[in-house]
C-alpha positions in Angstrom: -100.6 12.6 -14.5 -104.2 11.4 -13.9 -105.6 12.9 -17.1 -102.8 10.7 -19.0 -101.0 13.7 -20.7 -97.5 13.5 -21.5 -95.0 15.5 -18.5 -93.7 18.9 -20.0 -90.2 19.0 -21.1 -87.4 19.2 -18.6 -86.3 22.3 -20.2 -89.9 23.6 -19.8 -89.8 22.3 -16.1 -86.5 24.4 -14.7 -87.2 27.3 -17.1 -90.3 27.9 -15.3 -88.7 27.4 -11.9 -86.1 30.3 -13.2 -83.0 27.6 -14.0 -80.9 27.5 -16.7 -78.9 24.2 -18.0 -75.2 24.3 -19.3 -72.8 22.2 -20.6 -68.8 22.6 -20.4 -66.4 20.5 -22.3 -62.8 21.6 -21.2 -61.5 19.0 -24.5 -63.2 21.6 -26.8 -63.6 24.9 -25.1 -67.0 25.7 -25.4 -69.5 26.1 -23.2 -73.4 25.6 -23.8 -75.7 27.3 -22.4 -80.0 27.1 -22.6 -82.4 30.4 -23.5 -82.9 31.0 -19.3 -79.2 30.2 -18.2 -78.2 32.5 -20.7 -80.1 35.2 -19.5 -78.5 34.7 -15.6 -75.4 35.6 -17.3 -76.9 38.7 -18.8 -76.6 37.4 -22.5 -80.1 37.7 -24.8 -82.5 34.8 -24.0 -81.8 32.1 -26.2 -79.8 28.9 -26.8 -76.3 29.7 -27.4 -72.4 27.8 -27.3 -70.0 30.1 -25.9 -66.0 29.9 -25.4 -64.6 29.7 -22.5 -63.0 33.1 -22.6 -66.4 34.5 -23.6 -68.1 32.6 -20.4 -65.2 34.0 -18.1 -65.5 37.3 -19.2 -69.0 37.0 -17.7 -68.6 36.0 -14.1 -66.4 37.4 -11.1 -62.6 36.1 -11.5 -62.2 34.9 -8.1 -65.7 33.3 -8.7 -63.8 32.0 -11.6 -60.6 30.4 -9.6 -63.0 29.0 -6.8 -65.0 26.9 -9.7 -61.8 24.8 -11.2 -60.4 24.3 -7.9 -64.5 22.8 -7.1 -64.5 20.7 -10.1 -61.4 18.9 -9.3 -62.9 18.2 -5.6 -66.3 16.8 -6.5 -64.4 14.3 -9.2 -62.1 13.2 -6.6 -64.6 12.6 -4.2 -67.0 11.7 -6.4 -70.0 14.4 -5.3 -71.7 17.4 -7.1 -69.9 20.6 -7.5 -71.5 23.5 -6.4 -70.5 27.3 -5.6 -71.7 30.7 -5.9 -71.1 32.6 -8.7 -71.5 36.5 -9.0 -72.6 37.2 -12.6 -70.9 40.8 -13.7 -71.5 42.8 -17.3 -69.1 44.8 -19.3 -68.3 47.4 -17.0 -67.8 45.0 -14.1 -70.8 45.8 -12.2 -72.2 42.9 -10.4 -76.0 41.4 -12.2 -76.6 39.2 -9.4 -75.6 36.0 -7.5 -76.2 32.7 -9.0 -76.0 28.9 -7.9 -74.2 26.9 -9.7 -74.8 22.8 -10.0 -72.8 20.3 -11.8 -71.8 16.4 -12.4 -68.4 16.7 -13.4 -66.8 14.1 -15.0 -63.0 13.9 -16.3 -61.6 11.8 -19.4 -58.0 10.3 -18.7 -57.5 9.4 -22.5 -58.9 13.2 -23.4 -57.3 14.6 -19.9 -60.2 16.7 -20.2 -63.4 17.7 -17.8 -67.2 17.5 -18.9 -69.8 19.0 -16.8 -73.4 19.2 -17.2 -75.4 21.7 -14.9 -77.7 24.5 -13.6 -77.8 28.1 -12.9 -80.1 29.4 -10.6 -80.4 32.7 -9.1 -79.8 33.5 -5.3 -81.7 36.2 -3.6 -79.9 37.4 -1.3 -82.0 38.7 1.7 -81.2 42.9 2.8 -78.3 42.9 5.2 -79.4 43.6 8.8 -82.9 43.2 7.6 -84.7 40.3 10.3 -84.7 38.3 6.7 -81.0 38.0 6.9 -80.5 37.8 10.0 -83.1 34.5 10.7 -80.8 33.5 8.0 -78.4 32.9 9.7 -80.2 32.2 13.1 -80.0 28.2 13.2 -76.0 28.4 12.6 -75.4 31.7 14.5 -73.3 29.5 17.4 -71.2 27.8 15.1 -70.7 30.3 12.9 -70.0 33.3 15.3 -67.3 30.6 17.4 -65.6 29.7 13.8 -65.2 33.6 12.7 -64.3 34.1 16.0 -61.6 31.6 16.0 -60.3 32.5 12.4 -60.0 36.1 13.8 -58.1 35.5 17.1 -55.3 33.5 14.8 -55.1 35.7 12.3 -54.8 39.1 14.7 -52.1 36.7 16.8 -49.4 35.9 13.7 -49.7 40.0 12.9 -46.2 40.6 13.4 -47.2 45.1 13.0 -49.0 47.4 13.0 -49.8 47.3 9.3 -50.8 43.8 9.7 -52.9 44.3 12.8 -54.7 46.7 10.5 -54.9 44.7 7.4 -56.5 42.0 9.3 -59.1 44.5 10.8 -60.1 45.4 7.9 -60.5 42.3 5.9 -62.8 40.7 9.0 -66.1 39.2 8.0 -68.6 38.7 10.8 -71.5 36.5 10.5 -74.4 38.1 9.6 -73.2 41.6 9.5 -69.9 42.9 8.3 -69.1 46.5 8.4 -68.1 48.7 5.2 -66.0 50.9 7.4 -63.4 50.7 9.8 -61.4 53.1 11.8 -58.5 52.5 15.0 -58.5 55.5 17.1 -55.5 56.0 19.0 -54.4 58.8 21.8 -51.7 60.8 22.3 -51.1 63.0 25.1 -55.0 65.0 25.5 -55.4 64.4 21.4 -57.2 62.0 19.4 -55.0 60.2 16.7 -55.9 57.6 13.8 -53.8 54.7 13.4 -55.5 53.4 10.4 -58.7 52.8 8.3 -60.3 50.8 6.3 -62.9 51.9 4.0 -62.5 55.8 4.0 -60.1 57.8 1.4 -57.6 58.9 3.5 -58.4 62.4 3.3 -61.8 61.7 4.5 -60.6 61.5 8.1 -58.5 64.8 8.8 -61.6 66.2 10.7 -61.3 63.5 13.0 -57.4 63.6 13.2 -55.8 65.1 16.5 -59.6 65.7 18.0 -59.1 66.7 21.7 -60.2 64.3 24.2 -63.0 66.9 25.4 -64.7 66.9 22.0 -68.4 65.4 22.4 -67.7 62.3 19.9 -68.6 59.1 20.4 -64.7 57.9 20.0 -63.7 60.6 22.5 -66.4 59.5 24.9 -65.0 56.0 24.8 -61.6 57.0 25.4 -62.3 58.9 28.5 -65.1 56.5 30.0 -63.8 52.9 28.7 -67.4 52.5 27.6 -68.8 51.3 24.4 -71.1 53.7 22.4 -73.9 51.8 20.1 -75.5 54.4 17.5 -78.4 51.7 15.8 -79.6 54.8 13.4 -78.5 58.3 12.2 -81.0 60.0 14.6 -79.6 58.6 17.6 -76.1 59.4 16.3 -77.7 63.2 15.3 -79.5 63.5 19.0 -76.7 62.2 20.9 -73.9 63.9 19.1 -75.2 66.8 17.4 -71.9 68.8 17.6 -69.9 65.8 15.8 -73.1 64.5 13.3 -72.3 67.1 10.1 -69.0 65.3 10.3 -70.4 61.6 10.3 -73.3 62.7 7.9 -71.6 62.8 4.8 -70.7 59.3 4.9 -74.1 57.9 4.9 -73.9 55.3 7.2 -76.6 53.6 8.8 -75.2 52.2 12.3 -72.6 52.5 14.1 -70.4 50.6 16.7 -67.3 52.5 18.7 -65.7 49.9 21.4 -63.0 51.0 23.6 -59.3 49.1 22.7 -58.3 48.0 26.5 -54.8 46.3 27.6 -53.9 45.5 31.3 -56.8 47.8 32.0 -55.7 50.7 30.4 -57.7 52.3 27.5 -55.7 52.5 24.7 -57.9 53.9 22.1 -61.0 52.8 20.4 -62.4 50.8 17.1 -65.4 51.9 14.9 -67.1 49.7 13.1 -69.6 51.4 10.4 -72.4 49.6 8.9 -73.9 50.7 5.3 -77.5 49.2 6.9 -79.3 49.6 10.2 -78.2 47.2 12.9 -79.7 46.4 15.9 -77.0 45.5 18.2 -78.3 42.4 19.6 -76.7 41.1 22.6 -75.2 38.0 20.2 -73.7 41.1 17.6 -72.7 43.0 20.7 -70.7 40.2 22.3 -68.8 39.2 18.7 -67.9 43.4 18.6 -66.7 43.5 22.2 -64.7 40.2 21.2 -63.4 41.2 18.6 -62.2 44.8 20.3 -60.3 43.3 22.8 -58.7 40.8 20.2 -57.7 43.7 18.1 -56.1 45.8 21.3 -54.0 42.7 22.1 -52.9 42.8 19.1 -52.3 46.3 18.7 -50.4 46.0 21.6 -47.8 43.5 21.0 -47.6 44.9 17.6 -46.7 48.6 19.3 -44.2 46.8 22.0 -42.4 44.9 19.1 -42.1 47.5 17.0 -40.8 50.2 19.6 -38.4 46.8 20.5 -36.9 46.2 16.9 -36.5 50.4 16.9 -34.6 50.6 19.5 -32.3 47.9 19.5 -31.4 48.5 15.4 -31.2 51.8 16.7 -28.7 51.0 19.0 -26.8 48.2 16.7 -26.5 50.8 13.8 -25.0 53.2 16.4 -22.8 51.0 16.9 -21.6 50.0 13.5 -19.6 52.4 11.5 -19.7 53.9 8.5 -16.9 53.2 5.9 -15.8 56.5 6.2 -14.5 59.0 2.8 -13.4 56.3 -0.2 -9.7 55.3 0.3 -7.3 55.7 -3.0 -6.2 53.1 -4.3 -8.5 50.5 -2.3 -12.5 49.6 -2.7 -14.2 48.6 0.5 -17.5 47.0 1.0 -18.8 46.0 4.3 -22.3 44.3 6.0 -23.7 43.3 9.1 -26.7 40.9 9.3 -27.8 41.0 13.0 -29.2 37.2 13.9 -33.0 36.5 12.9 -34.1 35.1 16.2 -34.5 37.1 19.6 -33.2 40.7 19.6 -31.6 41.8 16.6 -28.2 42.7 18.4 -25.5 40.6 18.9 -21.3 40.9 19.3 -19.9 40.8 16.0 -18.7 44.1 14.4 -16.3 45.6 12.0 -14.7 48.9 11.8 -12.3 51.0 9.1 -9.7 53.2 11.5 -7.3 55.7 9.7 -4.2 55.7 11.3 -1.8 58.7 11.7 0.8 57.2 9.4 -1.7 58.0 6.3 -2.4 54.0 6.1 -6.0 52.4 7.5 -7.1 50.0 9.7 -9.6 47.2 9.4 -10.8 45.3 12.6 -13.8 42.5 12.4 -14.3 40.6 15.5 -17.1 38.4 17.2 -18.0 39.4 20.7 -19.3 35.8 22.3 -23.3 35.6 22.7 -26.2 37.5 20.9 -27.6 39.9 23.4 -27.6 43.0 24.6 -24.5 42.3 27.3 -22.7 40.9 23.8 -23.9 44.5 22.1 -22.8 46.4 25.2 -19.3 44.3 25.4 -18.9 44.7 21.2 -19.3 48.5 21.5 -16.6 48.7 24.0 -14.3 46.9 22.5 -14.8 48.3 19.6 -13.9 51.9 21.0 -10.4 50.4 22.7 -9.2 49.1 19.5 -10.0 52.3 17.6 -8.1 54.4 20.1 -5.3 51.9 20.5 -4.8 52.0 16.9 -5.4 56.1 16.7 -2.4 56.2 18.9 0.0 54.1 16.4 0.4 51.0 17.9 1.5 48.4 15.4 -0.9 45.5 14.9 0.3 42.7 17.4 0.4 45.8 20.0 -3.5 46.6 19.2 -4.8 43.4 19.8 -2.4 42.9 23.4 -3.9 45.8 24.9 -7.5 44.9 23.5 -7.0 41.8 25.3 -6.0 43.1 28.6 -9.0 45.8 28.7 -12.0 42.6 27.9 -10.1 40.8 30.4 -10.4 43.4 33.0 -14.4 44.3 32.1 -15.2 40.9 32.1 -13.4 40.0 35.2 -15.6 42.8 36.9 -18.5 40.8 35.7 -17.5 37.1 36.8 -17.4 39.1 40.2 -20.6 40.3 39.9 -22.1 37.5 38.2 -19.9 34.1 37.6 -21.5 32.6 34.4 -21.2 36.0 32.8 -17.5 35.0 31.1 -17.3 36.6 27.8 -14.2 36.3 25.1 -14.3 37.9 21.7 -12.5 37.0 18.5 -10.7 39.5 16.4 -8.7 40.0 13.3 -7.3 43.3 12.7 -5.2 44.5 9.4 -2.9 47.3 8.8 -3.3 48.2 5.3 -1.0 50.2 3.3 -3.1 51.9 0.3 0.0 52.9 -1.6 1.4 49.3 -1.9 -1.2 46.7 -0.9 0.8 45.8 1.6 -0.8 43.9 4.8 -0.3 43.3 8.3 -2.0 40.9 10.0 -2.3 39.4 13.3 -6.0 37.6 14.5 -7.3 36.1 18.0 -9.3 32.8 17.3 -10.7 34.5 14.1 -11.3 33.2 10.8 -8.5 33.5 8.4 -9.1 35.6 5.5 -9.6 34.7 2.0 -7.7 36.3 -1.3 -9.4 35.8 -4.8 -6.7 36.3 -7.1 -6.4 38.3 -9.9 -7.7 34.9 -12.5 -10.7 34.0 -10.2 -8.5 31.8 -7.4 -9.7 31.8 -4.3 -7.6 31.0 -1.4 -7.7 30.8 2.3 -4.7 32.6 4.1 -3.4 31.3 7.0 -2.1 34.1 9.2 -0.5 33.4 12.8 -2.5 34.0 15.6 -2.8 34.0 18.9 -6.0 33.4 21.8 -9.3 34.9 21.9 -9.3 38.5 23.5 -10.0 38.5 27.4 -8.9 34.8 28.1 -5.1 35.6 29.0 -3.9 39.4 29.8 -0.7 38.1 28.6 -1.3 36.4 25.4 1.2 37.3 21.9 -0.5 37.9 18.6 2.5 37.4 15.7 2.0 39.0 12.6 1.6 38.2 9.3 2.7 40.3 6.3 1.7 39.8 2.4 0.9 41.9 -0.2 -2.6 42.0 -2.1 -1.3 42.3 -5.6 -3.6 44.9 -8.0 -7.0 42.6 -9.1 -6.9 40.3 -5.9 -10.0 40.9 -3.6 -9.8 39.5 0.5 -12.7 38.8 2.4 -12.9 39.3 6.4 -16.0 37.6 7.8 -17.4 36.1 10.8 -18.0 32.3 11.4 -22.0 33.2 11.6 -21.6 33.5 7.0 -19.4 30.3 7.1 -21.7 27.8 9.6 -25.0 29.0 9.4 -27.0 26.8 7.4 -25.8 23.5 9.2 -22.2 23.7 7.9 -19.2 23.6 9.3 -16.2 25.4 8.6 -15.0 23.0 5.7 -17.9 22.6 4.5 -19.6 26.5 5.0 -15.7 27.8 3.2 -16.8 25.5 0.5 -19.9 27.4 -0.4 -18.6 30.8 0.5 -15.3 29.5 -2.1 -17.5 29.1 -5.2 -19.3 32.3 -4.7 -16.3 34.0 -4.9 -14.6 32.5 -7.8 -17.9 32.6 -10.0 -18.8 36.2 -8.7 -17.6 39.1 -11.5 -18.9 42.7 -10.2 -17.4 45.3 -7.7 -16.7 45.0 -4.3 -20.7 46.2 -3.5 -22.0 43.6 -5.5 -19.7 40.7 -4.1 -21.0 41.4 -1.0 -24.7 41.1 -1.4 -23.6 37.8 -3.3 -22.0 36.4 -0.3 -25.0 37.2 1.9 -27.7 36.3 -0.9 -25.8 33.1 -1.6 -26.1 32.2 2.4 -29.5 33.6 3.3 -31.1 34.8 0.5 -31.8 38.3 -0.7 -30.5 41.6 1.2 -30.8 45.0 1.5 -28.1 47.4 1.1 -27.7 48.7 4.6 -25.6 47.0 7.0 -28.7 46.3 9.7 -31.4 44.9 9.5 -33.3 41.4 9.6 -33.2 39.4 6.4 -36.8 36.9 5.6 -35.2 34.0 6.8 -33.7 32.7 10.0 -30.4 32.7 11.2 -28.3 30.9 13.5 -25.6 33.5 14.3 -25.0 37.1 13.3 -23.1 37.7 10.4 -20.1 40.7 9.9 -18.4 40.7 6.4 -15.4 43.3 4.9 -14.8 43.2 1.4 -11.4 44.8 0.3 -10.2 44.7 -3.0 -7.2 46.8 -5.0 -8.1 47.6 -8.4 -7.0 46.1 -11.5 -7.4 43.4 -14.1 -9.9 40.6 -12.7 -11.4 42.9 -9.7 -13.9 44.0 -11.2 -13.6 47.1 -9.4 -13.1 49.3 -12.5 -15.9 50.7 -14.8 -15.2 48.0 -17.4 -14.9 44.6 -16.8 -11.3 43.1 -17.9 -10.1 39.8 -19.1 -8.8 37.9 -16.0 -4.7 37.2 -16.5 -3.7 33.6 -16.4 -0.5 34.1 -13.4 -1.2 33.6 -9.9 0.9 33.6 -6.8 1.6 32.7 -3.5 4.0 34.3 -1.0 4.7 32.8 2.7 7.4 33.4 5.1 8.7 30.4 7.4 10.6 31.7 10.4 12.9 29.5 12.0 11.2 29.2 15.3 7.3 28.3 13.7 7.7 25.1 12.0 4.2 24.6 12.1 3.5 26.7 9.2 5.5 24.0 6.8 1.6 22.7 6.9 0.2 26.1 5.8 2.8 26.3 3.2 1.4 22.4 2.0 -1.9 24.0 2.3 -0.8 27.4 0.2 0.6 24.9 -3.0 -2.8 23.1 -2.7 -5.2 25.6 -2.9 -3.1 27.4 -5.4 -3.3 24.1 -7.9 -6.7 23.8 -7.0 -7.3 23.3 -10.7 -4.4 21.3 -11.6 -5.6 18.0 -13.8 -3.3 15.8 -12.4 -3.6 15.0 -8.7 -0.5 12.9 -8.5 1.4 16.4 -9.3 -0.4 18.0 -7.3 1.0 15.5 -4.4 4.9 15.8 -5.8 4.6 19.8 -5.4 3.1 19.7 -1.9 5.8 16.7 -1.1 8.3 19.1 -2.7 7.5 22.1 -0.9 7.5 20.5 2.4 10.7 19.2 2.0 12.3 22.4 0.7 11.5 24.5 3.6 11.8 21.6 6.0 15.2 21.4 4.7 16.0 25.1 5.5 15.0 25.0 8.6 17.2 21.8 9.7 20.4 23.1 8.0 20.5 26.6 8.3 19.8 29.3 10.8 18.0 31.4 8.0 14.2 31.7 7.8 12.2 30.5 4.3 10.4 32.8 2.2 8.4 30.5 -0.1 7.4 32.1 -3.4 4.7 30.0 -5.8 3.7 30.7 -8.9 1.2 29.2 -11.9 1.3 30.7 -15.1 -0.1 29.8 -18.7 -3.3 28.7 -20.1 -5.5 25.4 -18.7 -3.7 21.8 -19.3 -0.6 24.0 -21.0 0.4 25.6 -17.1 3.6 26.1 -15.3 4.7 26.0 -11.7 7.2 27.5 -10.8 8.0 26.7 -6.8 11.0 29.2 -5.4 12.2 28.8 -2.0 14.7 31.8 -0.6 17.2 31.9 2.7 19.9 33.9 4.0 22.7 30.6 4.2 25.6 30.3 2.5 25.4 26.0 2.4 24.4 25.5 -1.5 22.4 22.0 -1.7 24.4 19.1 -3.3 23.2 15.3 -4.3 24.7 12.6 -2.3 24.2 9.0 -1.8 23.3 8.3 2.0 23.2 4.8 3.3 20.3 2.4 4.1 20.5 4.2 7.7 21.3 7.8 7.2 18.6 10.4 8.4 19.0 12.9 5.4 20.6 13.1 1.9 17.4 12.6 0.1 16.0 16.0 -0.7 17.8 16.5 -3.7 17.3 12.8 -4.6 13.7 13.7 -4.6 13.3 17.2 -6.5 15.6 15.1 -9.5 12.6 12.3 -9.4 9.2 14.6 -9.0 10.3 18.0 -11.1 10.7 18.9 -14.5 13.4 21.1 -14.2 15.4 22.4 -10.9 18.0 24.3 -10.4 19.9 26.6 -7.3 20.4 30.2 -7.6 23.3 32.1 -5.4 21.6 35.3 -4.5 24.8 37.5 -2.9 23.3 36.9 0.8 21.6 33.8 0.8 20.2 31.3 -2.4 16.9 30.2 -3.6 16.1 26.9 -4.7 13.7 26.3 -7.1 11.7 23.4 -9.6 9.2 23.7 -11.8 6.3 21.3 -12.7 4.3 20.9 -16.3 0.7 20.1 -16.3 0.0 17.0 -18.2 -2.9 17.2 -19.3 -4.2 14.2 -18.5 -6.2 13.3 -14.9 -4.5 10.4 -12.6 -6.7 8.0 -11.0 -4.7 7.4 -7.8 -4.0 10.1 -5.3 -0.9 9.4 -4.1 2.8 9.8 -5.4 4.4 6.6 -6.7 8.1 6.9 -6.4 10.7 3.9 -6.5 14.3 4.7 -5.4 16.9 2.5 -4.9 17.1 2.7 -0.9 14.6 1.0 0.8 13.4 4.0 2.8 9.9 5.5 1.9 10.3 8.7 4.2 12.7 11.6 3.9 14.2 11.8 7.7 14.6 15.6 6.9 10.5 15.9 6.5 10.2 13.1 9.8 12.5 16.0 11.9 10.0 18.9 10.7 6.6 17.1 11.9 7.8 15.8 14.9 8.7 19.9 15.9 5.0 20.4 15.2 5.1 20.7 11.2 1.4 19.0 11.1 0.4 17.2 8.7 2.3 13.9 6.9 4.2 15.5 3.7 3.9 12.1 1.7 
């Protein structure tokens, strides 16, 4: 400058410093790059414009990733992007390590990134060499606390063994990181590896099952809880010359074996190989020890939670049946999900019993609580019902004599321990292979759910009685149906209905449109009831699912095969009839609102709401009307047939009297008379049929294709009464719901 001569070129200037200039334009691809930053990348040394496919294909791909995530940072923040980048050549082999420094700018009306940079290369000093390790001197607090840090969170969320390990071995220490990694465990008098890093596999056997008495360093640290430092191969040679052939082969520099202690017990050890000498400073010495009793901690919850979730699936899957040979005529599918927090046992079960008259059993049930007293209660219980049932005790029978053994356990227990008051839910079915034919009787259980052989899915409501265990005397009544050839049930517990924050209208909903959308076998319905609550499944009916869950789950699938089951090899058109068949005894009006219930859910579909409402008003008043005037019970008998907006429904209602129904004209004040009245006004056709003992009354409704806007049934008579009496005598004996 004092002479007056013009300054050399920039280019001149960083080439002679060993830097390289580039340009990338993310708009157009291509990448630019000067005679010396070509030659970083291990390209000839001159000016050239590369793609970006050709510059990638030149550095490390993770290299590669770290730079766009850096380029959007520094344009963000406004600041210079820079990152290491490891240079590689066609066979992947790492050149060498160079800096990269850039301005980047981004377009919006291009939506594109320019960058204009350098290359320089990084030598990196010899690890362990004083070089590297002066380094690193100035930040060796900081660093050492951060990797220390890292390390204790990452060996603390390691849920196994595998985990534990996998964290081991991906550990980076500042300023020296071992190549080679090996956790030495110890059974009985023998040395045992539970896992490496670094090492083929076949590499260890000399060091597998080693006696305790053998002079090796890991052997020495077992039996004395003392580490062994080994800062070159002729201390490992002098003080181990019995082991060294072993080591030598491996070519390792230093070495580092620290003893694995828990609750003062030695549990094994950790060796940490180095590919250079170390020194073992009292800094490196302290992050080892560290990290050893880190790693043992770990180790050690990993071992007590594994052995934990053994043994309790262990005992939960002894527990649990196995469907048992295939039953002709029926397909069964069952599953148990044990609950995702805590152990992974709880009360609910299920079980397939044969039964000495050649039919089967089925018994699901919900032992209350999720632990092991719940396990321990559910197993008993379990065993009662299957030899109550072996001994041909009808189903009502079963569930009475369950009832009275969980009282009498569980009234041991309040003596022992008063807020120990368990009850269980059950629901237990007799079915008859040959026929379909079902008998039902349930204790505070859910009621099960028929799809029907075109895809409708309905809720059955069965009588029941009380939990079991919370009266010694309680009745279970029965309820018989048929499941016709193509019609699937499902038995569940509440834990597949609620989970999830539902309740049981709104969980029923969900579980409803998996069923009706769902077309394979039995097997396959299953894991889409699960999947479609919690998300994918095994197979086997224990073990955790990924997610968590509020309550353990049981589930039976039973279906008799035919058209729209999907059971068969080939997958049929669904018919277009469904059906509904539900007995009224005299003395349980109540069920006139399960037969409402029934016509609903079997015109689910139905366009027209406001006939939906004239067939439930309809029914209601039909077997209301039996039950007033006659000492007969009802047998209601529904039935839809024919294709979408063209459909029938046919309602028949059956009884043992003699008294055939006839139209009169009742005063303002009379309390019946109207029930004929009403079937002329609501049906499309009606009619009574004498059946020898008894009659059956029936109507049928059209669908009109069209959907109503109100809800409600808008009839005008001329009496100015809006409420058959007949229907007001039914609810007030308990029939439930309004009928109008």
């Amino acid at each position: 400058m004092r002479t007056g001569e013009p300054l050399p070129y920039v280019g001149d200037v960083l080439a002679a410093l060993a830097t390289g200039m580039w340009h990338w334009d993310t708009a157009t691809g291509l990448v630019t790059v000067d005679a010396e930053a070509a030659r970083l990348l291990g390209l000839p040394p001159e000016r050239t414009t590369l793609t970006e496919a050709q510059a990638r294909a030149r550095l490390h791909p993770v290299d590669w990733n770290e730079i766009t995530g850096v380029v959007q940072l520094a344009v963000a923040e406004g600041t210079l992007a820079e990152v290491r980048i490891r240079i590689m050549d066609e066979h992947g082999t790492v050149l060498r390590v160079v800096r990269s420094r850039s301005k980047p700018s981004y377009d919006p009306g291009r939506r594109a990134y320019e960058l204009v940079g350098t290359l320089q290369e990084v030598t990196e000093p010899t690890p362990g060499t004083p070089a590297a390790r002066s380094a690193v001197t100035g930040d060796w607090r900081r660093s050492r606390e951060a990797f220390l840090l890292d390390a204790g969170r990452a060996l603390a969320e390691a849920r196994s063994t595998a985990e534990v390990l996998r964290v081991a071995g991906g550990l980076s220490m500042p300023g020296f990181t071992p190549d080679g990694l090996v956790v030495f465990g110890v059974e009985g008098d023998r040395l045992t590896i539970t896992g490496q890093h670094g090492h083929q596999p076949r590499d260890m056997n000399p060091f597998s099952h080693m006696a305790l008495a053998t002079d090796y360093p890991a052997t020495e640290v077992v039996r004395t809880g003392r580490a062994v430092y080994l800062s070159s191969p002729d201390e490992y040679k002098d003080r181990y010359p019995v082991t060294w052939p072993l080591a030598r082969h491996f070519g390792r520099r230093s070495w580092a074996f620290l003893p694995l202690t828990v609750a003062g017990r030695t549990m094994g050890a950790w060796l940490a190989a180095f590919a250079y000498p170390v020194a073992f400073t009292p800094d490196e010495r302290a992050v080892l020890t560290t990290v050893a009793r880190m790693l043992a901690q770990a180790l050690s919850r990993a071992e007590a939670a594994e052995s934990e979730r053994e043994l309790t699936e262990g005992l939960q899957r002894s527990m649990l049946p196995s469907l048992g040979p295939d039953i002709p005529g029926m397909r069964l599918a069952a599953r148990y999900i044990p609950t995702g927090g805590g152990l992974q046992v709880g009360g609910d079960w299920y079980d397939m019993i044969p039964l000495p008259s050649g039919r089967f059993a089925l018994a699901i049930g919900d032992v209350q609580g999720h632990d092991v007293r719940a396990a321990g209660l559910m197993g008993q219980l379990r065993i009662a019902l299957r030899a109550y049932a072996s001994e041909g005790h009808r189903p009502d029978a079963v569930l009475s004599r369950a009832s009275r053994f969980l009282h009498g356990i569980t009234h041991e227990a309040r003596d022992q321990q008063a807020s120990d008051q368990r009850f269980a839910t059950c629901l237990y079915v007799e079915a008859d292979p040959a026929t379909g034919m079902l008998e039902i009787a349930r204790a505070g259980h859910p009621d099960p759910a028929v799809r029907m052989a075109d895809g409708t899915v309905m809720m059955r409501p069965t009588a029941g009685g009380l939990p079991l265990g919370i009266d010694p005397d309680a009745d279970y009544p029965t309820t018989r149906f048929a499941l016709e050839p193509g019609e699937t049930m499902m038995l569940c517990t509440d834990g597949l209905i609620e989970t999830g924050g539902h309740d049981m209208e709104s969980g029923w909903r969900r579980l409803r449109a998996i069923l009706e959308d769902h077309q394979g076998d039995v097997e396959a319905l299953a894991d889409a009831l699960v999947q479609g609550v919690h998300g994918p499944s095994s197979h086997h009916t224990t073990g955790p699912l990924a997610d968590r869950r509020e309550d353990d789950i049981a589930l039976v699938v039973l279906c008799r095969p035919g058209e729209g089951c999907g059971c068969g090899d080939v997958v049929t058109v669904r018919p277009t009839v469904r059906r509904t068949l539900l007995s009224v005894a005299q003395d349980e009006p109540e069920r006139i609102a399960e037969a409402r219930q029934h016509v609903r859910e079997l015109l689910h579909d139905w366009v027209s709401a406001d006939q939906v409402d004239s067939a439930v008003l309809l029914v209601s008043e039909m077997v209301t009307n039996v039950l007033v005037h006659t000492d007969a019970d009802a047998l209601l008998l529904a039935e839809v047939t024919g294709d979408t907006c063209g459909r029938r429904l046919r309602v028949e209602v059956t009884d043992a009297g003699d008294d055939l129904p006839h139209r009169r004209r009742p005063g303002e004040l009379a309390s019946s008379g109207r029930g004929v009245m009403l079937i002329e006004l609501l049906a499309d056709g009606w009619g009574v049929d004498p059946r020898g003992e008894g009659k059956s009354i029936w109507f049928e409704l059209y669908e009109s294709g069209e959907a109503d806007a109100g809800g409600g049934v808008d009839i005008e008579m001329d009496i100015d009464v809006d409420v058959d009496v007949d229907v007001e005598a039914a609810l007030e004996a308990g029939a439930g719901e309004g009928a109008a």
